[in-house]
N, C-alpha and C positions, 0 to 999 in steps of 0.2 A: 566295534571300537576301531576307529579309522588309524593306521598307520600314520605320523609324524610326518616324517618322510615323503609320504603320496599326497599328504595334505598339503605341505608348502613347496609340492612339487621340485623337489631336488633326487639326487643318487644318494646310496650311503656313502659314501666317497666324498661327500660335497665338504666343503671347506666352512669353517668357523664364519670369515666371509661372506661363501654364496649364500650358507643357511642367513643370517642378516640381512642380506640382502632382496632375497626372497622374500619373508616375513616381512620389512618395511611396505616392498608394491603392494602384497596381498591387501596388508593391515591400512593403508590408503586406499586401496580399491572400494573394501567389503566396512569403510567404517562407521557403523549406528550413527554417529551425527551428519553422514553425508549420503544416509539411506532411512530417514524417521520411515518407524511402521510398519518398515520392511526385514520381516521374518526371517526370511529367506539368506538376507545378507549379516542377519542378526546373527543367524547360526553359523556363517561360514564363518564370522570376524572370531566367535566363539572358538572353532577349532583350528585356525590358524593361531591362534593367540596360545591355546593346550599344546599346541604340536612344539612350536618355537619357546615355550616351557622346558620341554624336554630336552631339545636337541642343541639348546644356546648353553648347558649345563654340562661340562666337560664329562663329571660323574654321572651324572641321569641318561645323555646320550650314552656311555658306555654302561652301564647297566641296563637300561632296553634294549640296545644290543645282544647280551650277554641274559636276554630274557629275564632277568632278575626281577624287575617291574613292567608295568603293562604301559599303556599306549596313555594313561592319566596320571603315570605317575606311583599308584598305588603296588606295595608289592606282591610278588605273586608265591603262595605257599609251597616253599621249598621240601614239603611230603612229598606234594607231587611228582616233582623232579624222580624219586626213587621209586616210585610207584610207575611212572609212566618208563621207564628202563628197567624195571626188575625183568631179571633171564636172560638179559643181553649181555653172554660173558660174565654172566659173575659167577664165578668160581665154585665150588664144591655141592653148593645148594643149588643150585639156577637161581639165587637172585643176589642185588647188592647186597642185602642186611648179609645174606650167608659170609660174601665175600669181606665184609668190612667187621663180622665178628660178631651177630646176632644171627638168634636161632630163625629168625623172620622178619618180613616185612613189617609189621603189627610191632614185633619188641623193637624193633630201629626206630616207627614214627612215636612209639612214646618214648623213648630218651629223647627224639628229636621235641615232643611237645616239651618236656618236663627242661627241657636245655633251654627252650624260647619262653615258654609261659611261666614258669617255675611250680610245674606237676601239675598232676591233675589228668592226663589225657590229652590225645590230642584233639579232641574238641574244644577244651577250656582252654587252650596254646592258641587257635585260633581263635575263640574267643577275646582273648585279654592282648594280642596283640594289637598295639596301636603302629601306625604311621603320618605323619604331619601331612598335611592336605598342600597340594602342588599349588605354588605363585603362578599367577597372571601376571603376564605384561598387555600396557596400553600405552596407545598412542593418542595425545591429546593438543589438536593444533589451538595456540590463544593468541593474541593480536598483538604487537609488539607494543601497545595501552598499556593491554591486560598485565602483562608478563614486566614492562616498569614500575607500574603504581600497583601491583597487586591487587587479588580478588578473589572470589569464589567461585566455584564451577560447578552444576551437577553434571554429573556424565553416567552413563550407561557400560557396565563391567559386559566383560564376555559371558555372564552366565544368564544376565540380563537383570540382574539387581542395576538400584542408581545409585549412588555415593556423590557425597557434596567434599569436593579436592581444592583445596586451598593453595592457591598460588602464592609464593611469597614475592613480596617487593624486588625488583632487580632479581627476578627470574631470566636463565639463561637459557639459551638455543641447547635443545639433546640434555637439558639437564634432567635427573628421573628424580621422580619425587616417592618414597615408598609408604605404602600406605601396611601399616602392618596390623593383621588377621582380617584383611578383607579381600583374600586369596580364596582358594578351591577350600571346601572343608575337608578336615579330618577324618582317615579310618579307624575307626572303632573306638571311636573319643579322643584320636590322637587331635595335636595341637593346629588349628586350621593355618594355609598357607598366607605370603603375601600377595600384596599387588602392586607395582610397580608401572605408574606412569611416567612417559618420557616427554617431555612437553615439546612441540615443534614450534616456536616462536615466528608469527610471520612479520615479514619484512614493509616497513612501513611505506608512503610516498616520499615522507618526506626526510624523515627521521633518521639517520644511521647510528648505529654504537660500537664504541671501540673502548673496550676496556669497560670504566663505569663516563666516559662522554659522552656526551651527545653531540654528534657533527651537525649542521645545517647550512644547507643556501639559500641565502637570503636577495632575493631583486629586488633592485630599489632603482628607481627615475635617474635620469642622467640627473636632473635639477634638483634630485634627493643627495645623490653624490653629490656634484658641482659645492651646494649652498648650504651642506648640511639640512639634517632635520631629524626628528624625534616618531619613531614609525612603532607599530606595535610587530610582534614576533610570538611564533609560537613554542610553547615548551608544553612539557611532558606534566605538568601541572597547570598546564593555563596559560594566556598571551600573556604577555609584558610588554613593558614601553622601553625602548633601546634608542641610544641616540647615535647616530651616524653624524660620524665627523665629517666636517668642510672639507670637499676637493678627496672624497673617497672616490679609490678604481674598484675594479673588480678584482676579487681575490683579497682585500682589505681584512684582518680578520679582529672581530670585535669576542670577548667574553662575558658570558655569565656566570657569575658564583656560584656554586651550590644549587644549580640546576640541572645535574644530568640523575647517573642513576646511585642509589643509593646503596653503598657497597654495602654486602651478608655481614661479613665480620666486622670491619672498622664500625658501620653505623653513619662514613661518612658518605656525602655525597660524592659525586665528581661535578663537571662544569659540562653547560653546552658551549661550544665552540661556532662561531657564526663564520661564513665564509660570503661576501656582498656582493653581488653581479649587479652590474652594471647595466640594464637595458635600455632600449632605445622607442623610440615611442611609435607604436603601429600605425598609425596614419602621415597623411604629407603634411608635413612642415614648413614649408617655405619660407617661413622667417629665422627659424634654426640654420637652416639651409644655405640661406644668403649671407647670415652671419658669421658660420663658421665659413664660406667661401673667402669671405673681406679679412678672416678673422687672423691675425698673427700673434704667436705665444712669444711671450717675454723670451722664453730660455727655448733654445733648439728639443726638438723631442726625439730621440731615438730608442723606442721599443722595441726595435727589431734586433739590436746591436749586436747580445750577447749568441743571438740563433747565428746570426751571421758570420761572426768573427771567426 
């Protein structure tokens, strides 16, 4: 049973922090969707994912500590504990039972079963004890498509089961989605753990969002600008046709209604926000050229004024 600790290679020392921080590289490095097939890394994503179970859990990391539970979570029978110390200083008898007021070790682990199992011995104490079965976490990267218009996903758990994870509509960057009783199983019929995917949203070309908007830049023709014209654009559902006004610069900003992303709670959307560059046309021109050489504007232009002033 591999150490927490030696698995996502940190000290016990290490900070709430490093231990995250650790666990992200690993859980990138070693992840099943970016290793099909591969056993090898199938098992390490496995025990980095049990390790950083433990030790992201303020309680669980101090109870492994304090050897309470073992290295999955599971706890460890506290007979032992008095069995593996009896004679070490305890008092009158040579063992704790003598010192804590049993005639023996034998009469301490049955008050101790009949205190945990409710009688019976300490076999049937161990028997009938249950413990919940330890959460998983996973890291699951979707495309910032995926993660607007939502979908479905099969993914591959750290134990090597597959589960189909539903991304909901205007899913966000680090948001975790929990999947509950498709965690570690239970000991001894206790209640199985969960599982806890954190979704990494990747970043689109062309796309940004801020809040539930959508930002974009949009090029269009100097002669698009200059004379107006009706150009398609893309959204997060489809093109559309958008009209650029007469005599647009760059930086011009046009809206769409009820185009961005569709907020969780309200149910409303937000808007994509268009932002118009103005480009200029990759080959020689020479009639543009000559034109704007001869060319004089009605009103003086000074675009520079405000840098300058």
């Amino acid at each position: 049973m591999k150490d927490p600790y030696e698995v996502l290679g940190v000290k016990k020392t290490a900070t709430d922090k490093d231990i995250k921080t650790a666990f992200k590289q690993l859980a990138r490095k070693h992840h099943p969707d970016l290793h099909p097939d591969d056993k090898q890394a199938e098992a390490i994503f496995k025990d980095v994912s049990g390790a950083y179970d433990i030790l992201k859990d303020k309680e669980k990391r101090r109870r492994f500590d304090a050897g309470e539970i073992d290295a999955t979570g599971a706890e460890r029978p506290q007979q032992q504990y008095y069995r593996d110390y009896a004679g070490a200083g305890a008092g009158p008898s040579g063992t704790h039972a003598g010192q804590d007021g049993f005639a023996s070790n034998e009469d301490l682990e049955e008050f101790l079963a009949r205190a945990f199992g409710g009688g019976g011995g300490r076999g049937r104490a161990q028997g009938t004890r249950k413990a919940r079965g330890s959460d998983v976490s996973y890291v699951l990267p979707v495309t910032f498509m995926d993660a607007a218009n939502g979908t479905s996903r099969t993914v591959t758990l750290p134990d090597g089961k597959t589960l189909k994870v539903t991304i909901p509509e205007g899913a966000e960057d680090r948001q975790t989605l929990r999947l509950k009783g498709q965690g570690m199983p239970g000991f001894n019929g206790g209640p199985t753990g969960d599982a806890y995917v954190e979704l990494h949203v990747e970043p689109h070309r062309f796309f940004e969002r801020k809040d539930d908007n959508i930002h974009l830049e949009v090029p269009v023709t100097l002669q698009e600008a200059v004379l107006g014209a009706q150009i398609e654009v893309p959204t997060i559902s489809g093109p559309v046709s958008v009209k650029v006004p007469k005599g647009s610069s760059s930086g011009t900003k046009l809206r769409l209604r009820d185009k961005g992303i569709r907020n969780r709670k309200t149910k409303q959307r937000g808007h994509q926000l268009i932002s118009l560059k103005v480009v200029l046309p990759t080959g020689d021109e020479p009639e543009l050229a000559d034109f704007l050489a001869s060319w004089k504007p009605k009103a003086e232009q000074h675009p520079r004024k405000e840098m300058l002033s």
